[in-house]
N, C-alpha and C positions, 0 to 999 in steps of 0.2 A: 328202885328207890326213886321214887319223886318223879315216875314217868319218864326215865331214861335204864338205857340199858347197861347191861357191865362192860361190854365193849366198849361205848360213847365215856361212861365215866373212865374207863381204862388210858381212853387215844386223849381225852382233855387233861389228865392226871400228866398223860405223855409228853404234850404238848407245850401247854402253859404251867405246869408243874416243874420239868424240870427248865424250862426256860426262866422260870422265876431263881431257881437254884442256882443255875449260870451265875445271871445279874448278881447272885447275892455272895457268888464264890469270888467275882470279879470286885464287889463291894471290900471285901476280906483281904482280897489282896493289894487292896490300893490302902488300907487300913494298917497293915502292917508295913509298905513302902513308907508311907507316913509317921507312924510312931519309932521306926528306926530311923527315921530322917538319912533317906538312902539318894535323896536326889533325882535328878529326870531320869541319870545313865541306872542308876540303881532302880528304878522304880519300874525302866525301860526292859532292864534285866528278868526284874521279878512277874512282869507280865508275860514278858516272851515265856519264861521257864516255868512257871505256875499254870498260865491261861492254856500253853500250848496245847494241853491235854481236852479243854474245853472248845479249839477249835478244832482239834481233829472229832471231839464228838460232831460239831454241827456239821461237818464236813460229811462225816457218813450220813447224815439223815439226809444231807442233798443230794451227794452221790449215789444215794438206794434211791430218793426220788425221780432223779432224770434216768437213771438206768430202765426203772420201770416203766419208761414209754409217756411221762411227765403224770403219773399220776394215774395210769388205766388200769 
């Protein structure tokens, strides 16, 4: 499709796909600390305990990166 392959559309799908997702799960939750008017500590809360899940994802995509010899 359009001179790329299913893998390439697959790894950018991967990529920037779900990093866009992140951004907009992290959007979500700063929306709801707000509309509950939960404060910094509240707000501070909702990040640690919502997001945490979104940083151990980026967390394995780095730690399968360096394990793999940076990339080889």
């Amino acid at each position: 499709m359009f001179g790329y392959s299913e893998e390439q559309i697959a790894q950018f799908g991967l990529t920037f796909g779900v990093a866009a997702f992140m951004l907009y799960m992290v959007f979500i939750i700063l929306q709801l600390a707000r509309e509950s008017k939960a404060g910094r500590f509240g707000t501070f809360v909702l990040l640690l305990g919502l997001g945490f899940g979104l940083v151990g994802f980026a967390a394995k995509g780095l730690i399968r990166f360096f394990l793999s010899g940076l990339g080889d």
